[in-house]
ZADO-1210 file (C-alpha; in nm, 4 decimals, padded with zeros to 6 digits):
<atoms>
<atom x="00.0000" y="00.0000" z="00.0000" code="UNK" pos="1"/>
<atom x="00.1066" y="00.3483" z="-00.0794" code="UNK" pos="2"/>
<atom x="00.0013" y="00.6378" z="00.1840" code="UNK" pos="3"/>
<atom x="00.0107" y="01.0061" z="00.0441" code="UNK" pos="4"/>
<atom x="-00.0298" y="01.2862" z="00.3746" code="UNK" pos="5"/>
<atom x="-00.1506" y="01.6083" z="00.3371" code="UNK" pos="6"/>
<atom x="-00.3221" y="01.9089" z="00.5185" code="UNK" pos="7"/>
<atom x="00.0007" y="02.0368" z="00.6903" code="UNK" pos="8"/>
<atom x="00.1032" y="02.4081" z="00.7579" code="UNK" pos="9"/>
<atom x="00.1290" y="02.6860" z="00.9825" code="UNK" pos="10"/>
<atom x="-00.1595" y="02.7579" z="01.2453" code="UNK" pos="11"/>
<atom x="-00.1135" y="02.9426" z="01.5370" code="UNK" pos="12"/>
<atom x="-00.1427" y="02.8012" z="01.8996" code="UNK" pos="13"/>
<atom x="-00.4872" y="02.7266" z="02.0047" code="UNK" pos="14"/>
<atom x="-00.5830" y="02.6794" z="01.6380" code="UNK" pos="15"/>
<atom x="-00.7004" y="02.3257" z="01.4571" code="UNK" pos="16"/>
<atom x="-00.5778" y="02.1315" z="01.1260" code="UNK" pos="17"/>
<atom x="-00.6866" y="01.8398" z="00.9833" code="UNK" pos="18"/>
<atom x="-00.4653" y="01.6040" z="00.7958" code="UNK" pos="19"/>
<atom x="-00.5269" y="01.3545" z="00.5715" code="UNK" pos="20"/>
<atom x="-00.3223" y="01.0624" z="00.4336" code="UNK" pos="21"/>
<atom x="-00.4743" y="00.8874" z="00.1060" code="UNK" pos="22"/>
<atom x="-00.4242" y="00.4941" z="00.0784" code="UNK" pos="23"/>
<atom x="-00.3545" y="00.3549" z="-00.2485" code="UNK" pos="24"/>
<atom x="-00.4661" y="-00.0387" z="-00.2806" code="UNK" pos="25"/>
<atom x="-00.7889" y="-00.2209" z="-00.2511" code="UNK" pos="26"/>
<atom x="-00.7128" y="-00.3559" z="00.0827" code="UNK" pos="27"/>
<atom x="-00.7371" y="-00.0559" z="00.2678" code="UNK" pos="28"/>
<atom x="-01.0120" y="-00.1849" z="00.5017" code="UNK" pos="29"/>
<atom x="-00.8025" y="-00.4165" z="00.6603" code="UNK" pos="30"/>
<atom x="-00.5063" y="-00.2715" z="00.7577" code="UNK" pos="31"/>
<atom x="-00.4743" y="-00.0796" z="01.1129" code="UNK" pos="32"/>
<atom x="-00.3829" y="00.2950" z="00.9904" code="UNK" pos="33"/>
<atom x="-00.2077" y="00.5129" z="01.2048" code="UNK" pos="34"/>
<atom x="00.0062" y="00.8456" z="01.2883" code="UNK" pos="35"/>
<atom x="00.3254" y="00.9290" z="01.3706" code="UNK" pos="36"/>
<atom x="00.5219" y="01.2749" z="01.3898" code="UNK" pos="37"/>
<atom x="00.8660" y="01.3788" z="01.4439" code="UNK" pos="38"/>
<atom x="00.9985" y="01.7006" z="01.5731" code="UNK" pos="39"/>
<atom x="01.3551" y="01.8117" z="01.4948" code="UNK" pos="40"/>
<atom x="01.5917" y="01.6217" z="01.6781" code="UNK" pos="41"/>
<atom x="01.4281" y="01.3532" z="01.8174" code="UNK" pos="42"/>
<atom x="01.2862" y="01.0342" z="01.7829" code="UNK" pos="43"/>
<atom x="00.9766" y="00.9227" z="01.5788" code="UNK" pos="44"/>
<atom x="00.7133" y="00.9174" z="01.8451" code="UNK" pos="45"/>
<atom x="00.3010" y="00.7738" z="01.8251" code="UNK" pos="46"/>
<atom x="00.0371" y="00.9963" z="01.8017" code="UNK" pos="47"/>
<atom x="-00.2471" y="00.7770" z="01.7101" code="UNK" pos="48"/>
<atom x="-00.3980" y="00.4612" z="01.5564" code="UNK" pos="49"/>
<atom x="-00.7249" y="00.2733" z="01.4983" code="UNK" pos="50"/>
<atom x="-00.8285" y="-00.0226" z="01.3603" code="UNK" pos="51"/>
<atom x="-00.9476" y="-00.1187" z="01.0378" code="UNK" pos="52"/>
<atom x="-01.3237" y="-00.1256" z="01.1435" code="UNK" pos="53"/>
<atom x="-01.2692" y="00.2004" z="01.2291" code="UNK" pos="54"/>
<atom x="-01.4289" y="00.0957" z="01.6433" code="UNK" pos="55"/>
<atom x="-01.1549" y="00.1165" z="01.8058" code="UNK" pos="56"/>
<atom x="-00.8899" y="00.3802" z="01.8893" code="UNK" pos="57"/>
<atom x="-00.5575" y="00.4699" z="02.0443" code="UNK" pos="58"/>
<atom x="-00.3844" y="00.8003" z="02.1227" code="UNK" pos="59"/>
<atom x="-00.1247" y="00.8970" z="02.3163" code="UNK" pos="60"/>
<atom x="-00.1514" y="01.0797" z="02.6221" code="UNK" pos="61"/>
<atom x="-00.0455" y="01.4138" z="02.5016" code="UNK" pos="62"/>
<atom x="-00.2888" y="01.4635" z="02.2553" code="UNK" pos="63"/>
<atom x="-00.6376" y="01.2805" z="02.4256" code="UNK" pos="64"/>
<atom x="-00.9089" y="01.4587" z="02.3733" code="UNK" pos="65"/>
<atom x="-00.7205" y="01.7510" z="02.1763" code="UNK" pos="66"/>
<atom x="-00.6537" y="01.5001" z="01.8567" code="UNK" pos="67"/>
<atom x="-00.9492" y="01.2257" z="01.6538" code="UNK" pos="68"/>
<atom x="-00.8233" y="00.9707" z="01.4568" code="UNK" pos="69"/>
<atom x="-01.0757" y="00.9015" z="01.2141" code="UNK" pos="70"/>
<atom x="-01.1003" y="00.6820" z="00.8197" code="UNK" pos="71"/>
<atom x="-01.3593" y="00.6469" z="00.5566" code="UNK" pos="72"/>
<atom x="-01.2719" y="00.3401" z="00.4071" code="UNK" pos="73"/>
<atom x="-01.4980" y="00.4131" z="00.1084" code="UNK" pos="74"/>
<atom x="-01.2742" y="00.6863" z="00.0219" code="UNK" pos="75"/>
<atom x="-00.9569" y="00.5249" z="00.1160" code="UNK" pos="76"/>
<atom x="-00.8640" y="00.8188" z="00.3732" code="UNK" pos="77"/>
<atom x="-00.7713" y="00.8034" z="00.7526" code="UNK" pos="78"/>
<atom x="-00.7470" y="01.1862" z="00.8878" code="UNK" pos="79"/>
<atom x="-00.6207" y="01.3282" z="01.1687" code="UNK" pos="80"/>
<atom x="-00.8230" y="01.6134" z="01.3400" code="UNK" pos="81"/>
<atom x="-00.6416" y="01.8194" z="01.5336" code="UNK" pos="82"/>
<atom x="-00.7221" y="02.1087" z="01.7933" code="UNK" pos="83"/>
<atom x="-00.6175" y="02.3220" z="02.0260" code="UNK" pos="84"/>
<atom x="-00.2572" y="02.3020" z="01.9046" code="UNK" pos="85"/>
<atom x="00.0301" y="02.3684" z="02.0954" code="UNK" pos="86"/>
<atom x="00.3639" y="02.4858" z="02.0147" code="UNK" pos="87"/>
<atom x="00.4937" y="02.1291" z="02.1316" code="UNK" pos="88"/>
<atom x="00.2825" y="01.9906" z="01.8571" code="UNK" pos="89"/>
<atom x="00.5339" y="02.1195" z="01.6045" code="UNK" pos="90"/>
<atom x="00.6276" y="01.8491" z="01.3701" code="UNK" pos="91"/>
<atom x="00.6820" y="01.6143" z="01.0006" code="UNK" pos="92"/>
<atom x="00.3388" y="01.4247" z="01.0534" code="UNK" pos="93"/>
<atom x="00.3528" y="01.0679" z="00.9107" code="UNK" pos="94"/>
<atom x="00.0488" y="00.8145" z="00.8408" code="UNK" pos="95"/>
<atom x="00.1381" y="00.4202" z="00.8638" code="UNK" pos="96"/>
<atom x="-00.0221" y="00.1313" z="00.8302" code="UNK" pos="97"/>
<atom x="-00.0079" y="-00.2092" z="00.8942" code="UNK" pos="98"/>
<atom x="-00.2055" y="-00.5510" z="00.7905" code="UNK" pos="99"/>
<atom x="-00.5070" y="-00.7029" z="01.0027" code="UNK" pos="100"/>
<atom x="-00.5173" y="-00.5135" z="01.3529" code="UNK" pos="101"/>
<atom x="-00.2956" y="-00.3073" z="01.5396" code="UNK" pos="102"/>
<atom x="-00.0516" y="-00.4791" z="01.6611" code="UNK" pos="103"/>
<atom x="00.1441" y="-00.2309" z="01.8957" code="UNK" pos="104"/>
<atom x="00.1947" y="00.1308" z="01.8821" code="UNK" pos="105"/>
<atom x="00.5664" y="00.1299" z="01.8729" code="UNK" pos="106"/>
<atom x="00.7072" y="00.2787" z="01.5072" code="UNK" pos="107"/>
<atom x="00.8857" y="-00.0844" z="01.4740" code="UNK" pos="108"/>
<atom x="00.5210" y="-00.2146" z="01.4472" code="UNK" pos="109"/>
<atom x="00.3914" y="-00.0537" z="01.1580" code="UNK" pos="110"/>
<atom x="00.5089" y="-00.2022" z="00.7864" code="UNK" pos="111"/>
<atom x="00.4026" y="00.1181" z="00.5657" code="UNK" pos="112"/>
<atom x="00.4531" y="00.5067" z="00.5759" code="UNK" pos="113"/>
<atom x="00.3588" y="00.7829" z="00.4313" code="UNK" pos="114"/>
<atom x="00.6247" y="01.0765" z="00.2921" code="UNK" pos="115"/>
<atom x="00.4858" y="01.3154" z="00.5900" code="UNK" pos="116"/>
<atom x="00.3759" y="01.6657" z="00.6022" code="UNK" pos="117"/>
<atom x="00.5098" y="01.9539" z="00.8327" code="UNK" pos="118"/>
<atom x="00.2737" y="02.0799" z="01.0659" code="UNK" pos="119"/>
<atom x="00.4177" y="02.4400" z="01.2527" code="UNK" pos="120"/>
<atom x="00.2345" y="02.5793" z="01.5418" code="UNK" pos="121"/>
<atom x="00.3693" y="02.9420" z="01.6289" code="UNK" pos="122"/>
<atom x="00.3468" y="03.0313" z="01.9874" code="UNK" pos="123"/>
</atoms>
């Protein structure tokens, strides 16, 4: 599968973006899709996952209930709302995915990425 992530830019703090990441493929109802992001200078860290039924979801802790993971497998699209962005939340956003169900939220876990797309919050 081939991801394709869009809807980055700059937004100031407080402010919301939505990204989306385009799956190529036939099979993209069953693969667990997910995000990543990486600020400069460190390591590739989770941001959020759910499964291919679209039921069930995971986030990590700094971004619960500010960040929705959400797909339309009709369309081939996971997205990634985002709100009430933070300066902290400045980062190269990356979608993955990975056949059948999610199988842990460490990067290592996830087969297929996306090229990413820079998301700046200015304080």
């Amino acid at each position: 599968v081939q991801l394709q992530a869009s809807g980055g830019g700059l937004v100031q703090a407080g402010g919301s973006l939505r990204l989306s990441c385009a799956a190529s493929g036939r099979t993209f109802s069953s693969y667990a899709m997910g995000w990543f992001r990486q600020a400069p200078g460190k390591e590739r860290e989770f941001v959020a996952a759910i499964e291919w039924s679209g039921s069930i979801t995971y986030y990590a802790d700094f971004v619960k209930g500010r960040f929705t993971i959400s797909r339309d497998n009709a369309k081939n699209t996971v997205y990634l709302q985002m709100s009430s962005l933070k300066h902290e939340d400045t980062a190269v956003y990356y979608c993955a995915a990975d056949p059948g169900v999610v199988k842990g939220l460490d990067k290592l876990n996830w087969d297929y990425w996306g090229q990413g797309t820079l998301v700046t919050v200015s304080s």
